[in-house]
Every structure is written in structure tokens, then in C-alpha cells.
PyMOL Python script that loads the backbone (N, CA, C, O; Angstrom):
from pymol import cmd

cmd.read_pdbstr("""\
ATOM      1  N   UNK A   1     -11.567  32.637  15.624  1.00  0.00           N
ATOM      2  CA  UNK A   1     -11.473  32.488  14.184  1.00  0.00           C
ATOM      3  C   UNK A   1     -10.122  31.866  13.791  1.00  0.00           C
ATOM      4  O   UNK A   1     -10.157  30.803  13.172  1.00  0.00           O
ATOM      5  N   UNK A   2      -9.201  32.300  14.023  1.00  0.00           N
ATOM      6  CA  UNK A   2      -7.698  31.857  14.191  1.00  0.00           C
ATOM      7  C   UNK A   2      -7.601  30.377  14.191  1.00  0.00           C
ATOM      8  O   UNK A   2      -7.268  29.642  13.262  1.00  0.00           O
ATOM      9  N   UNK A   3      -7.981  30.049  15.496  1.00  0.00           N
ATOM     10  CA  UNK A   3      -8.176  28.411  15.601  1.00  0.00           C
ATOM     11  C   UNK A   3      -8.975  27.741  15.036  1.00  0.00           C
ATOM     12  O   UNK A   3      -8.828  26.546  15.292  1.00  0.00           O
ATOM     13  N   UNK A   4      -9.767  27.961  14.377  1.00  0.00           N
ATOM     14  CA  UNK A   4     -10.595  27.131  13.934  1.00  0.00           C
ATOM     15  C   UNK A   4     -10.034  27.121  12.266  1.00  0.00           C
ATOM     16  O   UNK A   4     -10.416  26.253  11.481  1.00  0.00           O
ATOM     17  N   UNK A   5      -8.966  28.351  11.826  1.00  0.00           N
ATOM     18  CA  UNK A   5      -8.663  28.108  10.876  1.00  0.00           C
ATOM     19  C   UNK A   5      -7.683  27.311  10.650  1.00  0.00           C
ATOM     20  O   UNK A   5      -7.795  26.576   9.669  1.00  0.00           O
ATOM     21  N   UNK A   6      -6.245  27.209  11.617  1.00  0.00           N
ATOM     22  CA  UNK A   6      -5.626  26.338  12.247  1.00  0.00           C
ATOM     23  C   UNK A   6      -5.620  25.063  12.076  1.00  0.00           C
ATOM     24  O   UNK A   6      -4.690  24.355  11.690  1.00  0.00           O
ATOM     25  N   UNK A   7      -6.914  24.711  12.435  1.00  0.00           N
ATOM     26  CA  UNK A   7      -7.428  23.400  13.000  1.00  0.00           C
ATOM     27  C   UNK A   7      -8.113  23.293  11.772  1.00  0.00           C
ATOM     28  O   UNK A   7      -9.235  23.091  12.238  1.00  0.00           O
ATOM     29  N   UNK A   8      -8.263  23.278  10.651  1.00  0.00           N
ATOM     30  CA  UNK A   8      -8.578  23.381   9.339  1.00  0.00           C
ATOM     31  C   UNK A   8      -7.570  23.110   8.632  1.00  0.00           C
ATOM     32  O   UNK A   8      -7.720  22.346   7.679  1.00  0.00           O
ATOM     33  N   UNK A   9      -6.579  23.542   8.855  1.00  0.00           N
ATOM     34  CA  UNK A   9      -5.685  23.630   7.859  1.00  0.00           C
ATOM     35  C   UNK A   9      -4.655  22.646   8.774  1.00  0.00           C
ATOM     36  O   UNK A   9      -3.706  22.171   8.150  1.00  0.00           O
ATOM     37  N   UNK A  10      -4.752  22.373   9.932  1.00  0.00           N
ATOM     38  CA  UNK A  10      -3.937  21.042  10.223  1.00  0.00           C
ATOM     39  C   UNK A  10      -4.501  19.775   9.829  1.00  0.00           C
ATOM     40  O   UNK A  10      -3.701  18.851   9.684  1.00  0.00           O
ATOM     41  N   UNK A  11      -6.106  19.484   9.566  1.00  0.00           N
ATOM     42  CA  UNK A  11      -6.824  18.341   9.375  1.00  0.00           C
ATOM     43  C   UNK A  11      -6.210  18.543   7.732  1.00  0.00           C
ATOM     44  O   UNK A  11      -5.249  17.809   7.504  1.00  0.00           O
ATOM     45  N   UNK A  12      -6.628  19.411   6.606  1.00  0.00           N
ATOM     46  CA  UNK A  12      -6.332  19.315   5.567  1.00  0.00           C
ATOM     47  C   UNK A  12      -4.880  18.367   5.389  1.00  0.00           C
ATOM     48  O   UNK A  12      -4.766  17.283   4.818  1.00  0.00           O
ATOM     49  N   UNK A  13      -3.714  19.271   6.166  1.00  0.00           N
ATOM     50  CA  UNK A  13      -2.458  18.562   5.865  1.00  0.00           C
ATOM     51  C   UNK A  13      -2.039  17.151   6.237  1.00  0.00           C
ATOM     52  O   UNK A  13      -1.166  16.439   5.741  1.00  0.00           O
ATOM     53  N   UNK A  14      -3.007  16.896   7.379  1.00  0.00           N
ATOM     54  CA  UNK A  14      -3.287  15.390   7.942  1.00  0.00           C
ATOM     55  C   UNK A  14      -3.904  14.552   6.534  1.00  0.00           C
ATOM     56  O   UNK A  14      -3.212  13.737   5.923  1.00  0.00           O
ATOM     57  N   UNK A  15      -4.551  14.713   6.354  1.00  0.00           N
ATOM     58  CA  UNK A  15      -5.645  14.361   5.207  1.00  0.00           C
ATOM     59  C   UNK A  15      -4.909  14.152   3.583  1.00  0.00           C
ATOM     60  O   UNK A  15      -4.901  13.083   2.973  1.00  0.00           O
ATOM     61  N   UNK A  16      -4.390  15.284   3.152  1.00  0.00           N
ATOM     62  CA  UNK A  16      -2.780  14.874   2.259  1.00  0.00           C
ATOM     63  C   UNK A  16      -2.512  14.137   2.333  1.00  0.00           C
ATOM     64  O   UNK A  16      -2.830  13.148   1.673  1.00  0.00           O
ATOM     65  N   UNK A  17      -1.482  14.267   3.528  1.00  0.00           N
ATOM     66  CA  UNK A  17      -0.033  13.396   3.721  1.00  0.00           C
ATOM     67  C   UNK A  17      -1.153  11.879   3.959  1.00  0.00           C
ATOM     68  O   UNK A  17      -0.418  10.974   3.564  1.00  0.00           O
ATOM     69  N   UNK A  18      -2.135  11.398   4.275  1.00  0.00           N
ATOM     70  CA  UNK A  18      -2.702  10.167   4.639  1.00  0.00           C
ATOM     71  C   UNK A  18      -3.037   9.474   2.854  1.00  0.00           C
ATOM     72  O   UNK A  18      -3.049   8.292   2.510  1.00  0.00           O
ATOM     73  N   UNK A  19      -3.271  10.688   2.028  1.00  0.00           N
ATOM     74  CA  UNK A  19      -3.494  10.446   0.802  1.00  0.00           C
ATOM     75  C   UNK A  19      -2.220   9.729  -0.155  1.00  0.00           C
ATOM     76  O   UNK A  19      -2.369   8.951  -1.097  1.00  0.00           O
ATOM     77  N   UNK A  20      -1.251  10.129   0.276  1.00  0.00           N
ATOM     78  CA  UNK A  20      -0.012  10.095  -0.415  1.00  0.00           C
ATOM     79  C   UNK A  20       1.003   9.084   0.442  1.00  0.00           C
ATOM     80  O   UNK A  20       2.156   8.892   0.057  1.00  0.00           O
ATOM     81  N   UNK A  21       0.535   8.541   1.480  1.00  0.00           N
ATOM     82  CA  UNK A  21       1.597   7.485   2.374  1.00  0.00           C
ATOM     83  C   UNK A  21       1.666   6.135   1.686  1.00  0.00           C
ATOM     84  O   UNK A  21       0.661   5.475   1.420  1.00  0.00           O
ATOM     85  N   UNK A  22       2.512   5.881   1.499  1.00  0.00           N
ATOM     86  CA  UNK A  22       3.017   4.347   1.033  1.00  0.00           C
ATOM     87  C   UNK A  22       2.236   3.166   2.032  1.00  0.00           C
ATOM     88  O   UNK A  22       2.008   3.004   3.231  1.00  0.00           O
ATOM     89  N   UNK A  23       2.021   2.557   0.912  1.00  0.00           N
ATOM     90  CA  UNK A  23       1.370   1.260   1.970  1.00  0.00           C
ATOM     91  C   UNK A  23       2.276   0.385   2.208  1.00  0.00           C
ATOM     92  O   UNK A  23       2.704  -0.086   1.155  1.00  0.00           O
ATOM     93  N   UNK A  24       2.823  -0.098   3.252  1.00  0.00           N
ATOM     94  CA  UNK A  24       3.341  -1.015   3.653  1.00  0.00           C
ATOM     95  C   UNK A  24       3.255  -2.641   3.083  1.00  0.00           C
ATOM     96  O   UNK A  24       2.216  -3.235   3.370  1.00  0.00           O
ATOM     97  N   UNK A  25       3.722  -2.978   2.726  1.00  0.00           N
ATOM     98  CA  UNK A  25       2.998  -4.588   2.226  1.00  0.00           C
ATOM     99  C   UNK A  25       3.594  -5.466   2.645  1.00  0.00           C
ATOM    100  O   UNK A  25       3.609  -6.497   1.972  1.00  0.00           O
ATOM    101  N   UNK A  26       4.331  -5.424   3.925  1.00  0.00           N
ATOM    102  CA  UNK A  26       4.565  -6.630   4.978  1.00  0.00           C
ATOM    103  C   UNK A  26       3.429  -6.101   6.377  1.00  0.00           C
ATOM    104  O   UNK A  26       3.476  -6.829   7.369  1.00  0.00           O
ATOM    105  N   UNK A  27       2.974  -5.529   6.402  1.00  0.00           N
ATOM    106  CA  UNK A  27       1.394  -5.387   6.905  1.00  0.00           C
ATOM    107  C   UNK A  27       0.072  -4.700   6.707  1.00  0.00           C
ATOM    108  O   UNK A  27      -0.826  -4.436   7.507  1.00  0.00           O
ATOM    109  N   UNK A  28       0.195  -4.499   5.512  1.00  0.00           N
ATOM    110  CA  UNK A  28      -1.020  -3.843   4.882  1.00  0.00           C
ATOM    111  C   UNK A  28      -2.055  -5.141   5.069  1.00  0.00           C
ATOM    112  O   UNK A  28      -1.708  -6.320   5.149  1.00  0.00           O
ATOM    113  N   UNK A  29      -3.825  -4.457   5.131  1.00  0.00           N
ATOM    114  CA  UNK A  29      -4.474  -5.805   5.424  1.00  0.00           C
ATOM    115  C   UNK A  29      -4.947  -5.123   3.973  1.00  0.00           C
ATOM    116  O   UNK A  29      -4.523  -4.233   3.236  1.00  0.00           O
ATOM    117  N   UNK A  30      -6.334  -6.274   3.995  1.00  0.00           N
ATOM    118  CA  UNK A  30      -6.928  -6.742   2.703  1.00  0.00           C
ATOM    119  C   UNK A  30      -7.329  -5.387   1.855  1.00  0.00           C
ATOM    120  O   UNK A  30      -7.212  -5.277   0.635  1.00  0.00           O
ATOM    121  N   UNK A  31      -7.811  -4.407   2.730  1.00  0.00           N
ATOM    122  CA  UNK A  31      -8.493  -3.457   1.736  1.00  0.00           C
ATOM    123  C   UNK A  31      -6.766  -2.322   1.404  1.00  0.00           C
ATOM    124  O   UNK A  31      -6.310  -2.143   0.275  1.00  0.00           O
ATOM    125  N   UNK A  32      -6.391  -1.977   2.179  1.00  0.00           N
ATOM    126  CA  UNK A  32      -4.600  -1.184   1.650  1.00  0.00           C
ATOM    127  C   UNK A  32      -4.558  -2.305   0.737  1.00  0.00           C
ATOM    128  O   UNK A  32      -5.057  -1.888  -0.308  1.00  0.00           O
ATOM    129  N   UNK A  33      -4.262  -3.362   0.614  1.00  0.00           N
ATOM    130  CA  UNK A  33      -3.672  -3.793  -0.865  1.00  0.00           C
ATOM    131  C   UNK A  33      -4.570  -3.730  -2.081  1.00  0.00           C
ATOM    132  O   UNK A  33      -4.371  -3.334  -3.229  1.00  0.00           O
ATOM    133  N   UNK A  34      -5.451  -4.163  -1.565  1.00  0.00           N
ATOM    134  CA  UNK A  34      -7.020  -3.943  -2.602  1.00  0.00           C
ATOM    135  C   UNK A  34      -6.472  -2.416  -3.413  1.00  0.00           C
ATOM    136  O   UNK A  34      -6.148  -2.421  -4.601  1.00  0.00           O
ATOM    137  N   UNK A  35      -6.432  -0.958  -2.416  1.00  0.00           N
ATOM    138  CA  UNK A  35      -6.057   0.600  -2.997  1.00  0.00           C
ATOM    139  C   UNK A  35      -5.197   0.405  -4.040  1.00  0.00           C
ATOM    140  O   UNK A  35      -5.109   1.320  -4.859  1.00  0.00           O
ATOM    141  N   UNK A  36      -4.507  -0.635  -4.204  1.00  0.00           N
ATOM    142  CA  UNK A  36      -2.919  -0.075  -4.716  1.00  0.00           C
ATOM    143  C   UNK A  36      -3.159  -0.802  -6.287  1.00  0.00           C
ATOM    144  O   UNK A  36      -3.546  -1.935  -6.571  1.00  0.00           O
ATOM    145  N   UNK A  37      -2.747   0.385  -7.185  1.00  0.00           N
ATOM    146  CA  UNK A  37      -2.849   0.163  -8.658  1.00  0.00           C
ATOM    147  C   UNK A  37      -2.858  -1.445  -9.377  1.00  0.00           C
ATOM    148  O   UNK A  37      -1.891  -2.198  -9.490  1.00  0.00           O
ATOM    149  N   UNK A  38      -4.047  -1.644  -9.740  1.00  0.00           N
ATOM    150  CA  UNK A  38      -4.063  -3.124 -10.311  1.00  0.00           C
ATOM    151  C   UNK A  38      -4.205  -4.552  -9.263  1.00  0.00           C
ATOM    152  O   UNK A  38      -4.219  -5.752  -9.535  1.00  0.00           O
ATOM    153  N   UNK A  39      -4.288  -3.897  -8.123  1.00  0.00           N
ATOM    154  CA  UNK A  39      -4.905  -4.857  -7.513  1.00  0.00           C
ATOM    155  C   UNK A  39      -6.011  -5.000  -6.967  1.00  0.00           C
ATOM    156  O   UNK A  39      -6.527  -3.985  -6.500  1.00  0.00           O
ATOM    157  N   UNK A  40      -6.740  -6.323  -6.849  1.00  0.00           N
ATOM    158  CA  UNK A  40      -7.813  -6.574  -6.508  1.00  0.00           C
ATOM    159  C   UNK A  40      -8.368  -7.149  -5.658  1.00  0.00           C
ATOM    160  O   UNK A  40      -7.447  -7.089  -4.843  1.00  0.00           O
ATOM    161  N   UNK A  41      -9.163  -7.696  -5.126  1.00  0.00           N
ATOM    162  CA  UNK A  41      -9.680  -9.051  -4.053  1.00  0.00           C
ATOM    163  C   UNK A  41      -8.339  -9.953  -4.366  1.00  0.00           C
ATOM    164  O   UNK A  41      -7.316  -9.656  -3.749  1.00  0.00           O
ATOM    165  N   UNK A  42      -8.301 -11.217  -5.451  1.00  0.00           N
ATOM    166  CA  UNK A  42      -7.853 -12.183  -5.402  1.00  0.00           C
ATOM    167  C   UNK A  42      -6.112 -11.733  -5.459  1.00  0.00           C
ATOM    168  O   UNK A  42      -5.323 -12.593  -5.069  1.00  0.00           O
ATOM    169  N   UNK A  43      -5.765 -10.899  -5.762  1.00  0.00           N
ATOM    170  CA  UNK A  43      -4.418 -10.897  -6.158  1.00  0.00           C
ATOM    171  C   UNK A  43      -3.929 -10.113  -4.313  1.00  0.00           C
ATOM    172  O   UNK A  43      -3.108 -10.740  -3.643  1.00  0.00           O
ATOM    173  N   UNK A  44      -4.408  -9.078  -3.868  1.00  0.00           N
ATOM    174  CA  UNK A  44      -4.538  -9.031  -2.535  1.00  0.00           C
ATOM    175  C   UNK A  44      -4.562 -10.188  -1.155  1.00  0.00           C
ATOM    176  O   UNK A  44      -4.198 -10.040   0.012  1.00  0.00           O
ATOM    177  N   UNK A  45      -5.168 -11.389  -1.892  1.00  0.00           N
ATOM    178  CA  UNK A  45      -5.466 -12.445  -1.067  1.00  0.00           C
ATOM    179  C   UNK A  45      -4.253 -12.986  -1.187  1.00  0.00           C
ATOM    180  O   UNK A  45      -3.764 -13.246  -0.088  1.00  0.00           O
ATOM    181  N   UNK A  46      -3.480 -13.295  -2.234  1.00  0.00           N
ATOM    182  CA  UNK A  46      -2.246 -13.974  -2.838  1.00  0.00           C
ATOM    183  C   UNK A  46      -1.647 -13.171  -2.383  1.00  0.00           C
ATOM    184  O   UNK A  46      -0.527 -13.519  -2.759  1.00  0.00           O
ATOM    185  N   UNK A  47      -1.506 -12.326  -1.839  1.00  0.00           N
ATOM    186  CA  UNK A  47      -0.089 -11.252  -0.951  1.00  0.00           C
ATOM    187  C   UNK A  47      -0.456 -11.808   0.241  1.00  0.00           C
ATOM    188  O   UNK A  47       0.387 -12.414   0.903  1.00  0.00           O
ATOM    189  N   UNK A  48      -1.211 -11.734   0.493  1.00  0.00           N
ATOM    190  CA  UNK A  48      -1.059 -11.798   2.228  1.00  0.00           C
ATOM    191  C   UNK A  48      -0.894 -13.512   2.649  1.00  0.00           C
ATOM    192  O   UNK A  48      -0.355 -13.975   3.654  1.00  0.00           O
ATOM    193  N   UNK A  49      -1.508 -14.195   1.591  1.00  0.00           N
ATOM    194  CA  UNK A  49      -1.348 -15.934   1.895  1.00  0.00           C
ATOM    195  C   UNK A  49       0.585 -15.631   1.225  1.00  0.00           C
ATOM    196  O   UNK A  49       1.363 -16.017   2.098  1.00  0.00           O
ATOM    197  N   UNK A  50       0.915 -15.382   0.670  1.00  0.00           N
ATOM    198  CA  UNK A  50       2.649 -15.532   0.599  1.00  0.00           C
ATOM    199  C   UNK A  50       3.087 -15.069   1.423  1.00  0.00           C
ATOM    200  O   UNK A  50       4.115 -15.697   1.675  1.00  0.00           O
ATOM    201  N   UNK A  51       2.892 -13.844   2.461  1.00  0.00           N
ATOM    202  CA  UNK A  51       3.494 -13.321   3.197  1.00  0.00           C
ATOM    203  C   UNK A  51       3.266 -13.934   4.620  1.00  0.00           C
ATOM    204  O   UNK A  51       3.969 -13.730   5.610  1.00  0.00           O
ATOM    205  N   UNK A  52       2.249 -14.653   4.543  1.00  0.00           N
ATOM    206  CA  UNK A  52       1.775 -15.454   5.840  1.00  0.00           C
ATOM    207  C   UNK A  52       2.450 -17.222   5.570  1.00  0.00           C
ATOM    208  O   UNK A  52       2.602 -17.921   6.571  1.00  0.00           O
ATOM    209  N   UNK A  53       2.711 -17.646   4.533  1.00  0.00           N
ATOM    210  CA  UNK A  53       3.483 -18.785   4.057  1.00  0.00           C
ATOM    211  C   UNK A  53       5.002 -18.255   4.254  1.00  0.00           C
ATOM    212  O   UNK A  53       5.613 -18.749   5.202  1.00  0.00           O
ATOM    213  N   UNK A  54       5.581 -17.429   3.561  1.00  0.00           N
ATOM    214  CA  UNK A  54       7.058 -16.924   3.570  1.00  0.00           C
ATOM    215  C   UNK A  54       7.535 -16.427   4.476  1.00  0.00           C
ATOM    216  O   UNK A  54       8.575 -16.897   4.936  1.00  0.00           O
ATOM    217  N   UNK A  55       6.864 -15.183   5.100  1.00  0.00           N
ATOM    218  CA  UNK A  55       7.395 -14.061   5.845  1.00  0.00           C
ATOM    219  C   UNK A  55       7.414 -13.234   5.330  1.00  0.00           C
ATOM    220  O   UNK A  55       6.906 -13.159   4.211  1.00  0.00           O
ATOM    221  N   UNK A  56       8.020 -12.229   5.930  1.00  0.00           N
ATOM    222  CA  UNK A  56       7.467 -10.708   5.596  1.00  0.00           C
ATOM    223  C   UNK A  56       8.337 -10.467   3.717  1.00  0.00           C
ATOM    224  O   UNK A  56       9.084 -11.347   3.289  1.00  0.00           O
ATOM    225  N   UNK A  57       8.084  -9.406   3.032  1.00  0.00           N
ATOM    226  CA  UNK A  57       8.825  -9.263   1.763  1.00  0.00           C
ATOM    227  C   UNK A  57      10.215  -8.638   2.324  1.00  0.00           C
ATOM    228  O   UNK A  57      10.141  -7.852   3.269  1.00  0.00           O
ATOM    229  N   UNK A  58      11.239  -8.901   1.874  1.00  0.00           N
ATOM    230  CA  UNK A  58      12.686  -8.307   1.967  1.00  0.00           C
ATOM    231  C   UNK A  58      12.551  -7.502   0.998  1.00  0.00           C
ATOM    232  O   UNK A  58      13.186  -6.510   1.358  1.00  0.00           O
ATOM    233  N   UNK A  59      12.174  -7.324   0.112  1.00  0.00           N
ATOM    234  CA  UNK A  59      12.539  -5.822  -1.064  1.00  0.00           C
ATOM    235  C   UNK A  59      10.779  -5.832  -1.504  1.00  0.00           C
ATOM    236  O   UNK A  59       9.834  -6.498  -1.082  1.00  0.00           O
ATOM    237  N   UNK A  60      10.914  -4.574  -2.720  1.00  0.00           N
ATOM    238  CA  UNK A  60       9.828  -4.499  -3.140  1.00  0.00           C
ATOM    239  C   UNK A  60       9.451  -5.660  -4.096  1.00  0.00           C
ATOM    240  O   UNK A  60       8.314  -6.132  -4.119  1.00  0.00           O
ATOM    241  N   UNK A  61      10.567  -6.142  -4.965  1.00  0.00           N
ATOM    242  CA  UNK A  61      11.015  -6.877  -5.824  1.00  0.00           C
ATOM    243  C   UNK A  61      10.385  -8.278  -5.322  1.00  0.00           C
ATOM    244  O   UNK A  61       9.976  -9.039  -6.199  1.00  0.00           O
ATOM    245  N   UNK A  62      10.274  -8.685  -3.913  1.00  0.00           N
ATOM    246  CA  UNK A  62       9.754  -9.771  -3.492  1.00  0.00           C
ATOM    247  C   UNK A  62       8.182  -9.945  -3.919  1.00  0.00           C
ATOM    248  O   UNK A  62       7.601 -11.014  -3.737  1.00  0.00           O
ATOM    249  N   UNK A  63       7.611  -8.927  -4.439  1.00  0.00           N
ATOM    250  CA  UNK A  63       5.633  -9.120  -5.023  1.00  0.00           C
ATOM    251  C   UNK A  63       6.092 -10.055  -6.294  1.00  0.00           C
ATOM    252  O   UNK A  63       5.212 -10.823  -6.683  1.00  0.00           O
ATOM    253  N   UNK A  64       7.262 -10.098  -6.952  1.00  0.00           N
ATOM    254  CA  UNK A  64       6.839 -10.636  -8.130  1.00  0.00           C
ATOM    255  C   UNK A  64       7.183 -12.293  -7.906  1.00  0.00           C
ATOM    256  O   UNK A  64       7.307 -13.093  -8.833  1.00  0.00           O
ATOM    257  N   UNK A  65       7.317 -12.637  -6.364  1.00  0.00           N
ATOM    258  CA  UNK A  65       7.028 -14.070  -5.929  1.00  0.00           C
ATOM    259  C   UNK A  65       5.663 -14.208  -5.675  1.00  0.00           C
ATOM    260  O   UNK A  65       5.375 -15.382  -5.441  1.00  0.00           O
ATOM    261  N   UNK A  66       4.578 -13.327  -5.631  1.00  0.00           N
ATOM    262  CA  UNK A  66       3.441 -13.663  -5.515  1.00  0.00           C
ATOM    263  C   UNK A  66       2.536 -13.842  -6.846  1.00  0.00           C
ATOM    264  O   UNK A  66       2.079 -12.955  -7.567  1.00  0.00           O
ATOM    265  N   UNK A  67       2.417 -15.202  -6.957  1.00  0.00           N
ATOM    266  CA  UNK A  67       0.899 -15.603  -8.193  1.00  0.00           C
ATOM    267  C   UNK A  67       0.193 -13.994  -8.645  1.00  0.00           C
ATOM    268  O   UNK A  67      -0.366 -13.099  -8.012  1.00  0.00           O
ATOM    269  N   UNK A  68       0.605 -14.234 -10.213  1.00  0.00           N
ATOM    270  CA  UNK A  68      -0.437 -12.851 -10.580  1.00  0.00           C
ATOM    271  C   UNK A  68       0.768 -11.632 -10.626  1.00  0.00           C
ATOM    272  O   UNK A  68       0.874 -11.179 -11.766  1.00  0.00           O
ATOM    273  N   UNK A  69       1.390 -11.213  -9.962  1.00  0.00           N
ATOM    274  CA  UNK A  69       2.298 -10.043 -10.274  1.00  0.00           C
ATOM    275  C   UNK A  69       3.724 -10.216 -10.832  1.00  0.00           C
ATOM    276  O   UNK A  69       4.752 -10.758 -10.427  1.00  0.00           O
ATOM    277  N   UNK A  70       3.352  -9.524 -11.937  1.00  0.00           N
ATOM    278  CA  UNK A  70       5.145  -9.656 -12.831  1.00  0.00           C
ATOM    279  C   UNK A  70       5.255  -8.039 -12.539  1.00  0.00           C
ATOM    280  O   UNK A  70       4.695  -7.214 -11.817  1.00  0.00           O
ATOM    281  N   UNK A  71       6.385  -8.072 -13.595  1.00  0.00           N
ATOM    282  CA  UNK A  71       7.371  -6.671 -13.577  1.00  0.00           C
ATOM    283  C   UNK A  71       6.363  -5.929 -14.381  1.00  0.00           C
ATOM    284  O   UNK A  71       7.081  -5.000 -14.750  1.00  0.00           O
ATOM    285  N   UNK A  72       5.287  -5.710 -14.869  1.00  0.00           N
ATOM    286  CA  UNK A  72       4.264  -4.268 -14.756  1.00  0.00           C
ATOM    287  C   UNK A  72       4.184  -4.103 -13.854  1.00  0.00           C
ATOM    288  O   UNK A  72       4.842  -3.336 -13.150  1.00  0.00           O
ATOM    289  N   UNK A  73       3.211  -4.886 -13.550  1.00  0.00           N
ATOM    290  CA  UNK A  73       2.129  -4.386 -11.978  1.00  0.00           C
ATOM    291  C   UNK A  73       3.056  -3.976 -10.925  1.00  0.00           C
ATOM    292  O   UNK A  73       2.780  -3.088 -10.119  1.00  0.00           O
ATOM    293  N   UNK A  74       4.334  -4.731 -10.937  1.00  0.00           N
ATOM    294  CA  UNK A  74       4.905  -3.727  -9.745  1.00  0.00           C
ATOM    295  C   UNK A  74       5.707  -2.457 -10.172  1.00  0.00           C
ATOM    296  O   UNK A  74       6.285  -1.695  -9.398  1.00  0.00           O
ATOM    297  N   UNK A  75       5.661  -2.380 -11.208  1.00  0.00           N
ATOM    298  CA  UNK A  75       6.323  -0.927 -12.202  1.00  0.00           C
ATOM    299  C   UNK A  75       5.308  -0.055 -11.751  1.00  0.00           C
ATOM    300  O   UNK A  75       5.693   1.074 -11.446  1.00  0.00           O
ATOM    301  N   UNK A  76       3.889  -0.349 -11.614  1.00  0.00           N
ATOM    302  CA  UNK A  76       2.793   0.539 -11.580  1.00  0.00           C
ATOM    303  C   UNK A  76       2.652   1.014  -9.951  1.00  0.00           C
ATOM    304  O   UNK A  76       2.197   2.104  -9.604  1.00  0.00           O
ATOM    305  N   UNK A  77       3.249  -0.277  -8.829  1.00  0.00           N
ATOM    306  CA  UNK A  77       2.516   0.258  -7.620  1.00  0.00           C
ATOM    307  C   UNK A  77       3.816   0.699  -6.891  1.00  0.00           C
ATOM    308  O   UNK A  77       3.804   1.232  -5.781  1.00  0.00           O
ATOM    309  N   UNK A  78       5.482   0.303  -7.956  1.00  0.00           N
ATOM    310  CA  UNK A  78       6.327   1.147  -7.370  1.00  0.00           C
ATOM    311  C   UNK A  78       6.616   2.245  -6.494  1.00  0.00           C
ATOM    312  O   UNK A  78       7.482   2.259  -5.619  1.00  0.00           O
ATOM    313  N   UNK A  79       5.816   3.169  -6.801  1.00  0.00           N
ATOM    314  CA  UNK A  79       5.964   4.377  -5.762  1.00  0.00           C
ATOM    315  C   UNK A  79       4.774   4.674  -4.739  1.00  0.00           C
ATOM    316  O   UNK A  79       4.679   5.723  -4.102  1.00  0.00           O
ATOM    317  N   UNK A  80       3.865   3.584  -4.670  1.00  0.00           N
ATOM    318  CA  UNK A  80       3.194   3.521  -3.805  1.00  0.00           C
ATOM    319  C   UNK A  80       3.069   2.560  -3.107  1.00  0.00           C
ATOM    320  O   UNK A  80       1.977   2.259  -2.625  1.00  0.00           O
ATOM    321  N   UNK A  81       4.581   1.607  -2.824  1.00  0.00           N
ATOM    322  CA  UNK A  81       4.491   0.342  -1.429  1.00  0.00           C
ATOM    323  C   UNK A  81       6.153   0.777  -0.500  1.00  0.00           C
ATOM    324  O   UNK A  81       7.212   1.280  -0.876  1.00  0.00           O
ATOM    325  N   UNK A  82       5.921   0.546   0.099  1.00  0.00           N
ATOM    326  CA  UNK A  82       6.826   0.273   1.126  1.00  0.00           C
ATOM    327  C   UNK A  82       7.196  -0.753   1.508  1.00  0.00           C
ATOM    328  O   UNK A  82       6.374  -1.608   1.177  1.00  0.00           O
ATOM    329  N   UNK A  83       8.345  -1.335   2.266  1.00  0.00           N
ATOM    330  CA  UNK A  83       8.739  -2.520   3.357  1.00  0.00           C
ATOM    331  C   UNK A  83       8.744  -1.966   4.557  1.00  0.00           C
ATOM    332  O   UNK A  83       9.010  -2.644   5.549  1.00  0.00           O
TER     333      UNK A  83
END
""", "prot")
cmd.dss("prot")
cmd.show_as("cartoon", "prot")
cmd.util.cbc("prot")
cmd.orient("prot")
């Protein structure tokens, strides 16, 4: 009983923390950027064609070189991207 509660409650905290991890967006693929507030297919496509034209982003601040994102949209996915 023990273990199986364990093992319950380690998948739960796995399962969280997977809920709440920053997406990366110098390698997030199509559907992680798709998740992230206000983005979609085409504006997702325009991240990864700049980042595959440029190189990877140096700050977060680098999305608002990509077609389609100004200073909202990255106000909005602020606390959910990473470098």
C-alpha cells in the first residue's frame, strides 16, 4: 500500500512540475510554442524560421525580432519561456 502510494504521489509531482516548466524557445518544436499564450500555428512557424535564419535567441527580448510579436505578447508569455 505504501508504494503504490509513493509512486502516486511521485507521478503527481512529476506531472506538476512538467505543467509549470518553461519552454525553452531556442529549442522548443512546433507544438511547445503553439502551448505558449497567444501563439499559434503561423506565429510558431515565424519562431522557429528566425531562429533557424538567426540562431538561437540571446534574451527573451529577442521574440520581438520575430514577425507578429511586439511587447504584449511577450508581456503575456514572459513567465513561461526560457533561453
Amino acid at each position: 500500500m505504501f508504494k503504490r502510494t509513493a509512486l502516486f504521489v511521485f507521478a503527481l509531482l512529476f506531472l506538476v512540475n512538467s505543467a509549470f516548466a518553461a519552454v525553452n524557445i531556442n529549442n522548443a518544436d512546433q507544438a511547445a510554442l503553439e502551448a505558449l499564450p497567444g501563439v499559434g500555428a503561423a506565429k510558431a512557424t515565424a519562431i522557429i524560421e528566425y531562429r533557424t535564419q538567426h540562431g538561437n535567441f540571446k534574451t527573451k527580448e529577442g521574440l520581438l525580432q520575430v514577425k507578429g510579436i511586439g511587447p504584449k505578447m511577450l508581456e503575456k508569455m514572459q513567465k513561461e519561456i526560457e533561453i
